[in-house]
C-alpha positions, -999 to +999 in steps of 0.1 A: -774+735-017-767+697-011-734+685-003-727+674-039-731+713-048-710+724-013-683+735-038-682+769-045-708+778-073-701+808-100-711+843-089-732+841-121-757+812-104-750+821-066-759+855-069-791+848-090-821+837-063-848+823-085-820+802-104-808+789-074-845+781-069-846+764-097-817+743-092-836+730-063-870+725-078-848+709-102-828+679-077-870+676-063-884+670-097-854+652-119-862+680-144-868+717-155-887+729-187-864+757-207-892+782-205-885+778-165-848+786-168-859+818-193-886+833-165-857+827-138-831+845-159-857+874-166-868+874-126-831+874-119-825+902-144-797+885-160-788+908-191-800+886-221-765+893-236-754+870-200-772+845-208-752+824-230-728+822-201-747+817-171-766+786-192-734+770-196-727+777-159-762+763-150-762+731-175-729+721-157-748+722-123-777+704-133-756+675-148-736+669-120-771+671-094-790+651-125-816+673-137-825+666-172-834+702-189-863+695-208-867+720-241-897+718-265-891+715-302-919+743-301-896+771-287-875+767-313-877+795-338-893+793-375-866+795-403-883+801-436-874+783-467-861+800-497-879+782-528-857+783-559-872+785-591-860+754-608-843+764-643-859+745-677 
């Protein structure tokens, strides 16, 4: 990692290769799509139940090397509507 990463980074992201990957892709580019982060996660085999935590660890990282995580209104999931039957 660069020297404005030389401090000592959680076990959660230093232990995680294709994260770590990432991160550097990341400080080359200025940015990182959120389906990126997912297919390192699932290379990485971070427990989905992890992830949550190892996000929050990332998104801390990638502030402070200023990476902008990009996320696509279209991975957002579908909600449906309840309709309500207006009274008369």
């Amino acid at each position: 990692m660069s020297a404005s990463t030389s401090r000592t980074l959680p076990p959660e992201i230093a232990e995680s290769e294709s994260v770590m990957a990432l991160i550097e892709r990341g400080k080359a580019d200025g940015q990182i799509a959120g389906d990126d982060v997912r297919r390192a996660f699932e290379a990485d085999q971070i427990p989905p139940t992890q992830w949550k935590n190892v996000l929050r660890s990332l998104n801390q990282i990638l502030e402070e090397e200023g990476v902008t995580l990009m996320v696509s209104a279209a991975e957002s999931p579908k909600r449906a509507r309840k309709s309500v039957a207006a009274k008369s």
